[in-house]
N, C-alpha and C positions, 0 to 999 in steps of 0.2 A: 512315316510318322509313327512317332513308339506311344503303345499306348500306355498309359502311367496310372498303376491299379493308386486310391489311396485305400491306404489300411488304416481306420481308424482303433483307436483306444479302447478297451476291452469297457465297455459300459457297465456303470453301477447298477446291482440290484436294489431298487426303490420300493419293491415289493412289500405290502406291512405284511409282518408274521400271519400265520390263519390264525392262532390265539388268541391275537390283538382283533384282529375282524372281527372276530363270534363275541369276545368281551364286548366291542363296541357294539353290536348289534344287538346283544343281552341287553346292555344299559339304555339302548335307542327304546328297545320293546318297553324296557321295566317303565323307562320315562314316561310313553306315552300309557301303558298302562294305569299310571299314576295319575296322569292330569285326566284320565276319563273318570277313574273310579272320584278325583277330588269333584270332576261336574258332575257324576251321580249323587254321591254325597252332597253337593249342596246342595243341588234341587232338591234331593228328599227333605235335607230339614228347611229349603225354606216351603216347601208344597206339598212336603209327604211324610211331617216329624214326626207324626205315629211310627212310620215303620221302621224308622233308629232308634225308638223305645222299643219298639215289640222287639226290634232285634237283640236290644240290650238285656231285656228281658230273661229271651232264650239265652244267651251266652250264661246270665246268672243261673237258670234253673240247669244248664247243662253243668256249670262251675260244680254247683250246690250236689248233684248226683240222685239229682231227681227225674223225674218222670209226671206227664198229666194224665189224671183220666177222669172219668165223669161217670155220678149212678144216679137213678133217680131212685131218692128217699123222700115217703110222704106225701106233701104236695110240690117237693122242690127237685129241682135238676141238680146238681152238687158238681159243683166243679174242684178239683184237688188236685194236691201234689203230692207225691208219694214217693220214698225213697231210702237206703240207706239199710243198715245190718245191725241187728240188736235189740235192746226191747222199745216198745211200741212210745212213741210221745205224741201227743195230739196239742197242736199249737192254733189259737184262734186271735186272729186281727182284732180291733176294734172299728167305733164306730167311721163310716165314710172309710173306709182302710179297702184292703184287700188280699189275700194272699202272700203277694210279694214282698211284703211289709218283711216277711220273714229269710228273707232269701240271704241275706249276707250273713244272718245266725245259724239258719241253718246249714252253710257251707262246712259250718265247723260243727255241726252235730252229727251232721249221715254218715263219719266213721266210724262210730261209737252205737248210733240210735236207727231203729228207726222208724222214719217219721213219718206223718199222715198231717197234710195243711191243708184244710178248706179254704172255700169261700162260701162265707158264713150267707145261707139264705136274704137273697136281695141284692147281695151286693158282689162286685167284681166279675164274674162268669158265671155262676150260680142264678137260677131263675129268680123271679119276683111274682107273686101272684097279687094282682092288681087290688088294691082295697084290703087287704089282710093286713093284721097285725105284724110287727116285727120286734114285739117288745120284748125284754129279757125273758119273761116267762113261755112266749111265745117258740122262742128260740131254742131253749133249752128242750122245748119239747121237738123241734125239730133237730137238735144235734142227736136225740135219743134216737130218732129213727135212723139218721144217719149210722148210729155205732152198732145199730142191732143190723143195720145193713151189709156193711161190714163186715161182721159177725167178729167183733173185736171183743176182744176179755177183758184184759185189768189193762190199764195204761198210765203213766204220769199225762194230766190232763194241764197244759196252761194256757192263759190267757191273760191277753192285754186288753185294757183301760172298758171296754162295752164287753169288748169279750172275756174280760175276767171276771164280769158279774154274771154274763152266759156259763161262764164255767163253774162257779160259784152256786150257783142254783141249780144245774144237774150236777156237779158234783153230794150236794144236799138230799138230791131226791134218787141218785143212782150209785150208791156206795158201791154197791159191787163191781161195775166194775172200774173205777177211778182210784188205780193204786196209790196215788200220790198228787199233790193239787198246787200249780203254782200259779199264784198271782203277780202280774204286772201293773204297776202302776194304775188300781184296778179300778174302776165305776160301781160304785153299786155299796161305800162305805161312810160313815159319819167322817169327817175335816172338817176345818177349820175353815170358815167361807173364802173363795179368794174373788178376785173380778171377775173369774170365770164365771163363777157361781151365780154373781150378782145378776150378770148378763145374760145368763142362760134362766132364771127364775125370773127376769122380766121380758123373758121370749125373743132376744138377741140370740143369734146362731150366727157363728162367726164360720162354719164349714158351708155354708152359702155365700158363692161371690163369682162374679161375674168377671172380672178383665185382675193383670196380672199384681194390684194394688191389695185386690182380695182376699189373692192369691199368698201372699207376702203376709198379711194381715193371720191369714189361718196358721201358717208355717210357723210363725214367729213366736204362736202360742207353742206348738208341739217338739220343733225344736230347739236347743241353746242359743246354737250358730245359724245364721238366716244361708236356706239353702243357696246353692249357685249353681242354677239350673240354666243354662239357655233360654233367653227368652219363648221360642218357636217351641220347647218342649213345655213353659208352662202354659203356653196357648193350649197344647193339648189337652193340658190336665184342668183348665178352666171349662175347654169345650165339655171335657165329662162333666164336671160339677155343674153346668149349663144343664144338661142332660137331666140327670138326678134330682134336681131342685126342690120338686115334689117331694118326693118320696126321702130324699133327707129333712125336711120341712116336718114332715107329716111323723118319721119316726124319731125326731130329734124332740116333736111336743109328747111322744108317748113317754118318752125318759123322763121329764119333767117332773112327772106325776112321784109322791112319797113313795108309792109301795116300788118304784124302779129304782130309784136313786139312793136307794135303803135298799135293795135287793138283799146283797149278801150280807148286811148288816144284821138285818131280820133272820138269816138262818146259820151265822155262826156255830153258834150250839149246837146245830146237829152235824157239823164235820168232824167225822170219827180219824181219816183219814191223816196223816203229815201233810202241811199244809208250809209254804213257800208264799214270802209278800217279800217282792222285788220290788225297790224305786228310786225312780231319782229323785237326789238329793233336791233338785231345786224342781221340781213337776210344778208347772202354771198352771195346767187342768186340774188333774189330781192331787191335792195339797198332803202333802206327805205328811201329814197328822194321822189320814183314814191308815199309815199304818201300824201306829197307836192301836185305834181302834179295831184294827182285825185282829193286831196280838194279843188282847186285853179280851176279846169275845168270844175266843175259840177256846172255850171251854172244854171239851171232848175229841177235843185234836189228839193224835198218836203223838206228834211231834212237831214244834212250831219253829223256823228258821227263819232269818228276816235278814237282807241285806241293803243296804244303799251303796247306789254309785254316782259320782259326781262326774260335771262336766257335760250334761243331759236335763232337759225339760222332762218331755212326756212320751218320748221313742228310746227306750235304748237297746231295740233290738238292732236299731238303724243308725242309732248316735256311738252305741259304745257295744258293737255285736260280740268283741273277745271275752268282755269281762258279762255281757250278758249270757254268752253261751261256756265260759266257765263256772258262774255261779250254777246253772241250770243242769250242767254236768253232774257239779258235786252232788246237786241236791239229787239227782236220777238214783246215782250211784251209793246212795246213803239210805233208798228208801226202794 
């Protein structure tokens, strides 16, 4: 019996390249990395959208080339931001505001400036002392402790809409050291009444609101264009305003009062300093007449400039941050 080897056919290599492996196992990982980080992500914002704003937050103040830290001046804890090369600008929120308000202007100042942002006593991370005043005069005497705190010299000092009549009133009573003074769209000046006015002198506060109709309701006045936030992110910012109630309440009736609402009205005249009134064209709050009346009052100004910009209500550090941190430039570098 012979035995009969068979010899088959040289077999094909089916092998996939290692190349191809490692790529498809790259893209199996990246995959599944994606669909965990999209189930983190959602659960945060539908159970934890604070912490997609706080993140959002820090990305801006990291963008901006800032830094926090905290002193206590006074009676208050001071929470700030700090950052950037050049000479000193000191930028303050307004009312219900905070800090961050400034964050997209200031990305484009800290190569040039730099800069020092509170949170103006009461408000954002900054302490409250329970029952005290928070009226503009009040304040002014708290931003003074802050600067001696500091131990800051001359600065261009600005501020927006509550905080530009805070700035306004220590600028008046601290010439030395406020090299130069800019207003925003500022509180504290004679206009032209608008509905705001109507509403606010019959004890209507439209920064008190509870669910996201409020919400829509307050924006609407401060922006042009109605924000488009995520619903789950304005829960957040309702649950603050929930929070504050009081004490927005409580410091929105102290504004009411002439001698607030007239703040820097009443001490024009003694601004020795160059003085800057920024606004928008069409402000609902601030009725763009008060900048009439600021140019017309500063009598003993060094130097008065005055610009408007359209396409903005009553934020345009947040509405239109190029042309507000251009204008803000020139005027640094002019004075």
């Amino acid at each position: 019996m012979t035995h009969q080897e068979t010899i088959m056919p040289p077999s094909t290599n089916t092998t996939t390249p290692l190349w191809k492996r490692m790529l498809l196992r790259r893209l199996k990982f990246l995959g599944w990395l994606a669909a965990l980080l999209a189930i983190v992500l959602g659960g945060s914002y539908l159970f934890a959208p604070q912490w997609l704003l706080r993140a959002n937050v820090t990305r801006e103040v990291m963008a901006a080339h800032l830094e926090q830290h905290s002193v206590q001046a006074g009676d208050t804890h001071w929470v700030y931001y700090e950052g950037g090369q050049g000479p000193t600008i000191v930028l303050l929120h307004g009312f219900a505001a905070d800090k961050n308000v400034w964050l997209k202007t200031a990305k484009l100042l800290t190569p040039h400036f730099h800069l020092i942002i509170p949170d103006l006593p009461g408000w954002g991370d900054s302490s409250r002392v329970p029952g005290a005043s928070y009226n503009i005069d009040a304040q002014a005497g708290r931003l003074d402790a802050f600067v001696q705190t500091l131990r800051l010299q001359r600065f261009l000092l600005v501020g927006h809409s509550v905080g530009g009549a805070i700035a306004g009133v220590y600028a008046s009573e601290h010439p030395e050291h406020v090299a130069a003074l800019a207003l925003l769209d500022s509180f504290g000046l004679k206009g032209r009444q608008n509905a705001f006015d109507s509403d606010a002198l019959a004890g209507k506060n439209p920064f008190v609101y509870d669910d996201r109709a409020g919400f829509e309701r307050a924006t609407s006045l401060a922006f042009e264009k109605p924000l488009d936030l995520p619903g789950r992110f304005v829960d957040v910012l309702v649950k603050r305003n929930q929070r504050d109630h009081a004490f927005i309440e409580r410091t929105f009736d102290e504004l009411r009062e002439p001698g607030q609402y007239l703040s820097v009205q009443n001490r024009l005249g003694q601004l020795s300093m160059p003085v800057l009134g920024l606004w928008c064209h069409d402000d609902r709050i601030v009725d763009i007449s008060a900048l009439d009346s600021l140019r017309n009052g500063l009598t003993g100004a060094s130097a008065i400039s005055t610009s408007t910009i359209n396409g903005c209500s009553h934020m345009p550090m947040l509405e239109k941050p190029e042309q507000t941190a251009q204008i803000l430039t020139g005027f640094a570098l002019s004075h």
